[in-house]
N, C-alpha and C positions, 0 to 999 in steps of 0.2 A: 501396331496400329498407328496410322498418320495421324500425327494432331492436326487440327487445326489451326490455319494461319491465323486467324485473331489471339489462338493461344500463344504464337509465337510471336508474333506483336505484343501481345502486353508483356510476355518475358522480356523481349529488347529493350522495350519504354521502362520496365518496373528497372531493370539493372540501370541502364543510363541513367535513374534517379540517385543510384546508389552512389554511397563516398568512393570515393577513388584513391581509397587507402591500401597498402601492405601491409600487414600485419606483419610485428618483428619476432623473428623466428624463437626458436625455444629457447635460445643462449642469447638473445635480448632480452625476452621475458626473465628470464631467473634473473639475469644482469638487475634488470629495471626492478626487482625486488628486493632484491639486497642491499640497495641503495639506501639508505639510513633517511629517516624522515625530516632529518633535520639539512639534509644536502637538497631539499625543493627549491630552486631558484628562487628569488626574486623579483618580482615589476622592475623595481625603483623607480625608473620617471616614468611620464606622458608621455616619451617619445619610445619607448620600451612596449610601453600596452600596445600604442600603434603598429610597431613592427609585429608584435606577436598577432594580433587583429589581421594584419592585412597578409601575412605567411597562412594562418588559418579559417578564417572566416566563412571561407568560402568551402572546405572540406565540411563545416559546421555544418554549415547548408544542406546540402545532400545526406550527410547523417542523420537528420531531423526529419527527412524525408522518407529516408527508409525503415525510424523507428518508427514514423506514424502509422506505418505501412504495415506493420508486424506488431503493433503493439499489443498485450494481453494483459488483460483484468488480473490489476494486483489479484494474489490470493490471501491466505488467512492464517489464523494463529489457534493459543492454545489459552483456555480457562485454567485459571487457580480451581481450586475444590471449592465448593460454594457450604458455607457453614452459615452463619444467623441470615447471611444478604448473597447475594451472586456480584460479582466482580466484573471489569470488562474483561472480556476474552484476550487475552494478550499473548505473544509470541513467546516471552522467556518468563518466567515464575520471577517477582520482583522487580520486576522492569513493567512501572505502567503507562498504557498506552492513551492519549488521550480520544475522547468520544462525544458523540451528542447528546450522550445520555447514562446518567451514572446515579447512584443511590450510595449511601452510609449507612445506609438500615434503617432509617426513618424517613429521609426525604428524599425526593428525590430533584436533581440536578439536570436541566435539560436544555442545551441551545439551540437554535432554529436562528434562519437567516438575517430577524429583524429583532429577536431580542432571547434574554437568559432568564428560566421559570425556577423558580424557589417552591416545591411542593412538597408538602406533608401528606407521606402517602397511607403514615400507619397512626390510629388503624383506620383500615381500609373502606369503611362506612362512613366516613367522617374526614375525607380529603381535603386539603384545603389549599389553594395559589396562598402560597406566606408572601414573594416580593415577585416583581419584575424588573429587570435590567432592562429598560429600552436606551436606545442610540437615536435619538429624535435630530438629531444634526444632519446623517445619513452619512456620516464619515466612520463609521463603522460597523462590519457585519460580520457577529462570531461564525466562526465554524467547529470547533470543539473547545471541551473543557477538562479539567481536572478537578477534584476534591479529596481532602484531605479535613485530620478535626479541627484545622485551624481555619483553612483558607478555601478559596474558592478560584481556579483561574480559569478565567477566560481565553482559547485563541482565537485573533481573528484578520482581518483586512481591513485595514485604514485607503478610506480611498479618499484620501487629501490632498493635496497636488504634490505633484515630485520630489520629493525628497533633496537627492542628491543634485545641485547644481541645476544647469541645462535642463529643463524637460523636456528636448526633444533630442534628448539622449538616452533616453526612457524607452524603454519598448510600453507599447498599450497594455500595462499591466496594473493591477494593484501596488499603490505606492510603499506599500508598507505591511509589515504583520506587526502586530500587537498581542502582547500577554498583560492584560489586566488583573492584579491580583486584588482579590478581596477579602476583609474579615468576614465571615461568617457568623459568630458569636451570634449575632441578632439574626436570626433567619428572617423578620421582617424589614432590617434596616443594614444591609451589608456596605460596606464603607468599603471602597477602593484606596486601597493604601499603596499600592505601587503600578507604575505603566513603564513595560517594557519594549523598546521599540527598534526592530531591525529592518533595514532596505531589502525591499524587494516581494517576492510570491513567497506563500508557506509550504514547505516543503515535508518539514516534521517534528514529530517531538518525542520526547521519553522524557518521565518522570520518577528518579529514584530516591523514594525518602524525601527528602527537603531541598533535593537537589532538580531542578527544572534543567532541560537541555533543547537547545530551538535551533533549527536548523533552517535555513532561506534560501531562496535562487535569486538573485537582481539581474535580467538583463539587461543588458547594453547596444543600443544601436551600432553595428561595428560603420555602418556605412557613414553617417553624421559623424563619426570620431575621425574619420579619414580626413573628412570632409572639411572641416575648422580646424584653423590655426589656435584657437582658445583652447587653454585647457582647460577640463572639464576635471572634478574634481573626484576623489574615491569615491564610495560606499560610504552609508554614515546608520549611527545607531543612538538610542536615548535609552537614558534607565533615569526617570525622575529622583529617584533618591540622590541623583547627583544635579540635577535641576532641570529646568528644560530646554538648553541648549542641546544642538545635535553634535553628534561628535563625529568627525571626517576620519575615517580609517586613510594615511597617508600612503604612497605606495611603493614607499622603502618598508615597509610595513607588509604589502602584500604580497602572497605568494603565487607559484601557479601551479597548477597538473603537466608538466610538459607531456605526458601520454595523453592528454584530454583538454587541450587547448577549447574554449568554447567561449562566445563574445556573452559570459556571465558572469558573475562574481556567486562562489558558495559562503555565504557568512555560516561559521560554526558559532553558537553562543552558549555561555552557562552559567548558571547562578544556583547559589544556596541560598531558599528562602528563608531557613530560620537567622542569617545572621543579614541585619538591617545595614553593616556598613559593608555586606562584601558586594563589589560593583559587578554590572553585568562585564562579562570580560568575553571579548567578542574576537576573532580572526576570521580573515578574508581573504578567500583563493579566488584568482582566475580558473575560470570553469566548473559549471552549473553540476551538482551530483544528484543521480537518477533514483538511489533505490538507499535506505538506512536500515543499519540493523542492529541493536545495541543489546551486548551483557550487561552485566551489575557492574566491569569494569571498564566497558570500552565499549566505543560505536564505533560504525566502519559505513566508509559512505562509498560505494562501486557507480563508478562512469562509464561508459562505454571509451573503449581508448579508441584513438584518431594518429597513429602514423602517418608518415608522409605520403604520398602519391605515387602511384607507377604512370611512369610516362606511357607505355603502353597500353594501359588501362582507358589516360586520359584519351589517346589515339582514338581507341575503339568507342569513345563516347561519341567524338568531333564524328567520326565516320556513322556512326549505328548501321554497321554491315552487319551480315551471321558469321561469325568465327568463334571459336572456343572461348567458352568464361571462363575467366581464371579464378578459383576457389575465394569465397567468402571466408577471409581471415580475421574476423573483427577479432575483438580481445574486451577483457571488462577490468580495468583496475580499480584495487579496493584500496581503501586507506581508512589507517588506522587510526583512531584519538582517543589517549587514556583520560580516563572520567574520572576526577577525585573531588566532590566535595564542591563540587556546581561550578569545576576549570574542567576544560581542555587542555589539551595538550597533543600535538599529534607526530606519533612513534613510531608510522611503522607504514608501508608501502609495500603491494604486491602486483602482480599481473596473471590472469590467468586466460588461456583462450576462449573462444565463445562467447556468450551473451547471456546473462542472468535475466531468470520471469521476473522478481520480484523479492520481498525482506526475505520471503521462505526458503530462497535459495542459500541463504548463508549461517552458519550456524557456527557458534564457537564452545567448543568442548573441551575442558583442560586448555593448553599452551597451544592450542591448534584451533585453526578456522577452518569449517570445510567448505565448499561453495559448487554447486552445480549448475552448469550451462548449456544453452544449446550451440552449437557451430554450424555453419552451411546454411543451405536451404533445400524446405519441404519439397520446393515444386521442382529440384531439382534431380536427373538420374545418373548422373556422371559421379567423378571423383570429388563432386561440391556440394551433392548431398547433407542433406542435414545429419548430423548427428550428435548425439546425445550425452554430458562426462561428468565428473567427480574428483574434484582434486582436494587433496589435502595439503592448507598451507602452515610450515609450523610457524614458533614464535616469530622467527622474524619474516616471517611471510614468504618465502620460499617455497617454494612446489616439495612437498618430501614425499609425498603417493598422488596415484592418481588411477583412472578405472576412465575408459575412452571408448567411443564408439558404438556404444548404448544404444539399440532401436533406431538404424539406419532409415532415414523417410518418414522419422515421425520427430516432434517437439518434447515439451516436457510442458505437464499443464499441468503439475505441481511437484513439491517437495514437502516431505516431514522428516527431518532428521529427529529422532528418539536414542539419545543416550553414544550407544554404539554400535547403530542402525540407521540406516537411512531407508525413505520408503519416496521412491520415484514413482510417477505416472506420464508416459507417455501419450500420445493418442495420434492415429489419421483414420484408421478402420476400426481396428477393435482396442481398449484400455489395456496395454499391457502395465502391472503394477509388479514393479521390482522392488527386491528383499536384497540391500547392500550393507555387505558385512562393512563395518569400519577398526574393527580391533585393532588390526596392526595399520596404523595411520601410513606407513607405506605401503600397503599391500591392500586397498577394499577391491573386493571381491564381490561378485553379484552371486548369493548365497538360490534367488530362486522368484518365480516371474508367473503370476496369474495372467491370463491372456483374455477378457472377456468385452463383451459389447457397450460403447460409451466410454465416460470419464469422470474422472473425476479434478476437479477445480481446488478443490482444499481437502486437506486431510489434517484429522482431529485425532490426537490419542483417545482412546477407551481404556485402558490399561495397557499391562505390559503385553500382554499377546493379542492387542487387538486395537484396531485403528478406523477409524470412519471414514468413508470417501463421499464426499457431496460433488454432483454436478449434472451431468443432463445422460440419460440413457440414448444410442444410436442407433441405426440400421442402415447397414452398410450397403451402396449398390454401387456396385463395377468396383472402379478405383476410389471411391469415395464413401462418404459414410452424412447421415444427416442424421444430426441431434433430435431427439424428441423431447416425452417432462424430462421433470429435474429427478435426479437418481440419487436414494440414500443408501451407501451400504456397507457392512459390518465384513471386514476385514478381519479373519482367523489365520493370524502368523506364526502359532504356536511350532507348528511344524517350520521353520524358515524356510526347507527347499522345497515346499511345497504349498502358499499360500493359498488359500480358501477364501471364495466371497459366505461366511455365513447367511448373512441375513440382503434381503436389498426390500425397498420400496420406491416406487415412481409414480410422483405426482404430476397429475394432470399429461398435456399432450406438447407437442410442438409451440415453443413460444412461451412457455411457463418459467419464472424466473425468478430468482432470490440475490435480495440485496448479502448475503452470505457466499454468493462466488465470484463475489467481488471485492468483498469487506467482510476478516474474519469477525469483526465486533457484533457482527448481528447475532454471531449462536451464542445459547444458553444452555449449556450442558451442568450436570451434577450425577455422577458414576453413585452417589450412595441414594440418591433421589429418582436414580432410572429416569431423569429428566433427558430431554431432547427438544429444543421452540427453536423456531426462526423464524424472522416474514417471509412471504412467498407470495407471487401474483399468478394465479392458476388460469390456462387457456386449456380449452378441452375441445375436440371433433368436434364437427356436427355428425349424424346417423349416419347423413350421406357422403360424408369422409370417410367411416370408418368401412362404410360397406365399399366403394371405391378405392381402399386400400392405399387412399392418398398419405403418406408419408413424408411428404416433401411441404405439403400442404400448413398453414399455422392454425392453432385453436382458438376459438371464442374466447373474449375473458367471461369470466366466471367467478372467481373471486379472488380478492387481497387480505390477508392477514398474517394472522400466527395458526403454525399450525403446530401440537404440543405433542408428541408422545411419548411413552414408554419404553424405554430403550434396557434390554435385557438379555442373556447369556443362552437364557434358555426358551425365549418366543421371538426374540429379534425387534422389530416394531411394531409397534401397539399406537394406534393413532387414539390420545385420549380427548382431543377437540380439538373445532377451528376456531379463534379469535377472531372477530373484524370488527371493524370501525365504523365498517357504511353502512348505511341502512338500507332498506328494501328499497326504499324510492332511487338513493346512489345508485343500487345493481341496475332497477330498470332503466336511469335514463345514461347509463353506461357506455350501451351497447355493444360493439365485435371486441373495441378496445378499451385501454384504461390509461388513466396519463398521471403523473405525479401528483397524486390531492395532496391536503393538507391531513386527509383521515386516513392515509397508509400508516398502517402500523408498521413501526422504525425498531423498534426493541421489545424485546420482553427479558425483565427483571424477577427476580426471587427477593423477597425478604419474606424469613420463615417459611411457614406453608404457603404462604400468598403468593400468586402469581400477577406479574403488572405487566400490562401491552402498553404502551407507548409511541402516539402519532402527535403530531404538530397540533390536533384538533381535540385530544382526550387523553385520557389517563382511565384503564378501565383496571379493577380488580378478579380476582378471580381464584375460589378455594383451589389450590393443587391438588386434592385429594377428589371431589367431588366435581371440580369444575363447574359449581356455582357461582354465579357473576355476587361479589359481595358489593362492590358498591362503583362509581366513575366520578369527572371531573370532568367538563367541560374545558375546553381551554379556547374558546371563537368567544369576541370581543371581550380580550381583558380587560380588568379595568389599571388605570396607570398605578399601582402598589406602592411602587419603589421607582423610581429614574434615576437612573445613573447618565451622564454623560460620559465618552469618552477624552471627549478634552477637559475634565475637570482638575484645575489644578491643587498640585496635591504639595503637601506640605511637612 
């Protein structure tokens, strides 16, 4: 069949936006791995950064372009077993993640954009706001937290003027992230006893034990660095325990990515909160890192790498004639940082080809990481097709296995690596969900591959023979496939070369959608409690859609909440209610659509039997057993409990 020239136009235009990189062959990749972590170049001066700036800045440019272009909704993680309280959902058991909303088993902890709620949630008739954290200056708006039995942290964005130097060396970003630690003891009077402060956007964090780890992007204008003869001075960071001076990261001091040149600095930081004189101790690379993934001993931060240019390449931009595209060779390099005791330190350097979705993609197992990616492209049908791989790097990050070629013309719209298994989902027409052996770390093997309609966005263990796919059910027409509701379904692996959808359910219609396939923190699962809650905003037909067989068509909203059920071996899913926030008068004056209230229900928490929903606007209760409402909490016009400032100085 002929395409169409608008289709071959936007091909021309979409590539000409693309980097005009080579990707370095397979005996540069293992090379650039085994390169020892401690052989990373150097800045050393201002006239160093410049040359590195003005060799790559502009490859930057066009990379930036083409992830925007491709980019796909992080996906999600896994729950600890939920015993007196539920936990947040997190990737690796022991490593926690921080959220906007977290509980101890009595209160609960909740940040929102203009302040932090201190609530007593149990018991559950008898709620009560104990403090409020407001930021009344407007120099600071958390975005998550941590809690622990001593302390309480807040992260967030200081938006103070520029930090480092020059402000108009700044990109329009947030000045700064901040980690505000507070005691707790007083649930109605928490004391801020430390402010931790790094340049730049918040990129992430992990919490293990006593040890906090914070990870930043600061960009950098490359074109104003050119530009002035001034030099403009490092990256800088503050930990008040050592006063409130900033402190200039120098740039004999800094290091870079030479696979991933980018006009950013990655600040890595770490601290031990239980010990009051260990300083935040902070390093700083050239070049912004994409995607974090951390065990109990090590994080690993993957970039997309940026090789040199093909002159050829650049030809065929200057021209934008029709001639052969030469294959999409990106590459993702990961690097390594061993975690002891709230240091860094970073050990270890890999490259692998392709391009990682997100943390799910990388998993580390024993003295090995494995990491899955896609390579090519979807839309394309030649030898530059997208296609789908699995590599395993060992200790020192070297490729030792690898598994290639995975569902030629389609992506990967997620990963669960479980133990010594991997569980892949591709998708363009129908979900294929692949069953990959990993036993012998040279040798994975695609063990066996369900092939059914839709996808799935995150996958959740159930146990050992059995895994959850959350995402949107499809129907396919021609070469394409169009999403409808959102799809939950029980995965029976027991057999590997043969996996099984058990169980599935699909809410609502086209345009329904859950903060859970975007952010695994939203699910609430418990394997001994047959529990299953998430939010969900529900679009459903109208009559004359459904009898029109409009498929392509979106749904009415209908509702936002939680919706809870039964999750089981031997019925599948058991819907046992919906939660919501709005009231009747919300729905009516609603109407087709719905836009981010402050009454979207954001969480649902467990302590005990009690079930908690969680929106910016309330805090509702709810028996798990019966699903009687036991009691709510207002949360629209607090009154001021507690103020905290962000600039308060601390002593």
């Amino acid at each position: 069949m002929k395409k169409p020239v608008t289709w071959f136009l936007a091909c021309v235009l979409l590539y000409a936006a693309m980097p005009a990189f080579v990707a370095p062959s397979g005996n540069s990749i293992q090379q650039a791995a085994a390169a020892g972590a401690d052989e990373l170049p150097v800045i050393g001066t201002y006239e160093h950064l410049k040359q590195l700036l003005k060799t790559n800045w502009e490859h930057f440019s066009f990379a930036e372009a083409q992830k925007s272009a491709a980019a796909a909704p992080p996906a999600a993680g896994r729950a600890d077993r939920i015993a007196a309280y539920s936990a947040t959902n997190v990737q690796v058991q022991g490593v926690d993640e921080a959220d906007v909303v977290k509980t101890d088993g009595t209160y609960l902890y909740q940040a929102t954009p203009d302040d932090v709620r201190i609530i007593r949630a149990s018991p559950a008739n008898a709620m009560k706001l104990m403090s409020r954290l407001t930021y009344q200056d407007g120099q600071f708006r958390p975005l998550e937290l941590y809690v622990d039995e001593k302390r309480l942290i807040v992260i967030g964005h200081s938006n103070a003027p520029a930090l480092s130097g020059n402000s108009r060396l700044a990109a329009h970003v947030p000045a700064a992230v901040q980690a505000l630690v507070y005691d707790i003891k007083d649930k109605q009077n928490p004391k801020l006893t430390r402010r931790l402060e790094l340049d730049g956007e918040y990129l992430s964090s992990r919490k293990i034990g006593s040890s906090l780890y914070l990870i930043a992007n600061k960009r950098i204008n490359p074109h104003l660095i050119l530009e002035q003869n001034e030099e403009a001075p490092g990256p800088v960071y503050r930990d008040s325990a050592r006063g409130d001076d900033y402190q200039t990261i120098p740039y004999q001091e800094i290091r870079y990515f030479p696979e991933a040149i980018q006009p950013a600095y990655l600040l890595a930081a770490g601290i031990n909160l239980d010990d009051p004189r260990h300083p935040l101790s902070v390093h700083a690379y050239l070049g912004a890192g994409e995607n974090i993934y951390a065990s109990p001993s090590n994080l690993y931060v993957a970039v997309t790498a940026q090789p040199a240019p093909a002159e050829g390449v650049k030809a065929f931009k200057r021209a934008l004639l029709p001639q052969p595209l030469p294959p999409d060779n990106t590459s993702t390099a990961v690097y390594r940082f061993a975690l002891k005791n709230g240091t860094l330190s970073l050990d270890g350097k890999g490259m692998v080809p392709g391009r990682i979705l997100n943390q799910f993609s990388m998993d580390e197992h024993g003295t090995y990481l494995r990491i899955a990616t896609t390579s090519g492209d979807v839309w394309r049908t030649d030898e530059g097709i997208s296609k789908n791989n699995l590599y395993v790097l060992d200790e020192r990050l070297n490729i030792t296995g690898k598994l290639e070629g995975i569902a030629p013309g389609e992506r990967i719209y997620s990963v669960r690596f479980m133990g010594e298994r991997a569980y892949m989902v591709t998708f363009k027409k129908v979900d294929p969900l692949f069953v990959i052996d990993l036993k012998q770390p040279n040798a994975p093997t695609v063990l066996g591959a369900l092939k059914i309609p839709g996808y799935s966005d995150y996958l959740h263990p159930y146990d050992e023979h059995h895994i959850i796919g959350f995402g949107k059910d499809a129907i396919a027409d021609k070469e394409w496939a169009y999403y409808q509701g959102m799809k939950v379904a029980l995965f029976d692996v027991t057999d590997v070369n043969n996996p099984k959808e058990a169980f599935k359910t699909v809410i609502g219609d086209r345009g329904t959608d859950s903060d859970l396939l975007s952010n695994h923190k939203a699910l609430l699962f418990s394997l001994e409690k047959h529990l299953l809650a998430f939010p969900v905003t529900v679009r459903e037909l109208t009559d004359a859609q459904k009898t029109a067989g409009d498929f392509r068509g979106y749904g009415q909203f209908v509702f936002q909440g939680a919706y809870v059920y039964r999750l089981d071996l031997q019925h599948g899913f058991t819907l046992r209610g919906r939660i919501t926030h709005l009231s009747a008068a919300d729905y009516k004056q609603a109407g087709v659509d719905w836009y981010e209230s402050e009454k979207n229900v954001q969480r649902i928490l467990l302590i005990g039997d009690t079930l908690y929903t969680v929106s910016r606007a309330a805090v509702e209760a709810h028996d798990l057993s019966t699903m009687q409402k036991l009691g709510s909490l207002s949360l629209f016009q607090l009154p001021q409990i507690s103020v905290t400032s962000a600039r308060s100085v601390l002593r």
